[in-house]
N, C-alpha and C positions, 0 to 999 in steps of 0.2 A: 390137469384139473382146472387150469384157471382160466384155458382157452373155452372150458364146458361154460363157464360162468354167463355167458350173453343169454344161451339156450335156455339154461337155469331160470336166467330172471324172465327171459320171455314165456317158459313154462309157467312159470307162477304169476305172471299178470295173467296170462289168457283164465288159467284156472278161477284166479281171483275176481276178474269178471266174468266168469260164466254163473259164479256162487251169491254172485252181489244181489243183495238184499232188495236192492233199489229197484224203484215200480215192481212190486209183489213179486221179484224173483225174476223179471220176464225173461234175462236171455236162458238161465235154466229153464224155464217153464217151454220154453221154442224149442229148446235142442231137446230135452224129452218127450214132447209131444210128437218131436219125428224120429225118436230110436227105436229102433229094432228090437223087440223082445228076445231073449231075458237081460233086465238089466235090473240093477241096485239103485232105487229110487233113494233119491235123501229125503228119510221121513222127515226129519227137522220142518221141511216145507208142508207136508201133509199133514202134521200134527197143527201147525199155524193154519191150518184152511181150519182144520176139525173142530180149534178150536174157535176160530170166529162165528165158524157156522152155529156150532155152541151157543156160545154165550150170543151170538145178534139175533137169536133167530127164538120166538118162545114154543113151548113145547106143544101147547096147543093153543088152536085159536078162541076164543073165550067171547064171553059178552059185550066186548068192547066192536067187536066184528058184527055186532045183531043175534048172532046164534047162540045153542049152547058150547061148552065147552066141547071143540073138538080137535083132534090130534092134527097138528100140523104135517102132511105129510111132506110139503113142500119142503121143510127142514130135514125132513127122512132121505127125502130123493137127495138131494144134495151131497147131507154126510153119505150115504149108498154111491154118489157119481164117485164123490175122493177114496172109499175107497176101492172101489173097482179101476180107478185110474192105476193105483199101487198094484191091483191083482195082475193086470191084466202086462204091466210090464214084468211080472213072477210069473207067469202063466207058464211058459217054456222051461224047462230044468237047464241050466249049464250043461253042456255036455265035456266042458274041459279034462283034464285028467288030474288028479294030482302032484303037485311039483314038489315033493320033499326040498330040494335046494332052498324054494321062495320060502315056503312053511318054515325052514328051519330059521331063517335070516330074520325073517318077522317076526318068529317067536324069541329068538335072541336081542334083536334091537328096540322091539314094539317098547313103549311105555306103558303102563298101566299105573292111572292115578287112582286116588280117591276122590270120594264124594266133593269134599272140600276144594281140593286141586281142580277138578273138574269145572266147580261151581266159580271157582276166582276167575279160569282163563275163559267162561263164557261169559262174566263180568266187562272181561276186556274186551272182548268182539261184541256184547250187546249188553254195555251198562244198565241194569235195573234195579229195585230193593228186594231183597230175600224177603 
């Protein structure tokens, strides 16, 4: 086990920078822009676009623009690009098979927190106020 230990810690830096937050994601944003369909997006990322697009963006364009009120579609397209970016890596079904062995180990080792447990350890990776 302790000869595994280099591999170990090189697995978890590479992981640990592909995940890093720093410049909007970019080296995850690079390696999924070029993966292969089907994969398992980290919504975490796409919920952070949905929501900036959100809140930066107002709903429609108003009288401050000359016109009457009208719907920003440019806000539309945008949240519509994120989520068709999510579809479109779901697009292809897994064709894998079932691995009872793996199901069983993950279902015996996995953790499940609570809400609270949850909300501490994303404290720690991204300090904010509840």
């Amino acid at each position: 086990m302790e000869e595994d230990k280099p591999k170990l810690i090189l697995k978890y830096k590479t992981l640990q920078a592909i995940t890093s937050c720093e410049e909007n994601y970019k080296v995850y944003r690079q390696l999924i822009a070029n993966v292969k369909p089907p994969a398992i997006p980290s919504i975490s990322v796409y919920l952070k676009d949905i929501t900036f697009i959100n809140d930066g963006n107002p709903d429609t364009l108003g009288p401050d623009f000359g016109k009457p009120n009208l719907i920003n579609f440019n806000k539309r397209e945008k949240l519509a690009d994120v989520i068709l970016e999510i579809r479109k890596l779901q697009a292809i079904p897994y064709s894998e098979k079932r691995t009872p062995v793996l199901e069983a180990y993950l279902m015996a080792n996995g953790t499940i927190l609570d809400e609270d447990s949850i909300w501490q350890a994303s404290q720690i990776a991204e300090p904010r106020n509840k």
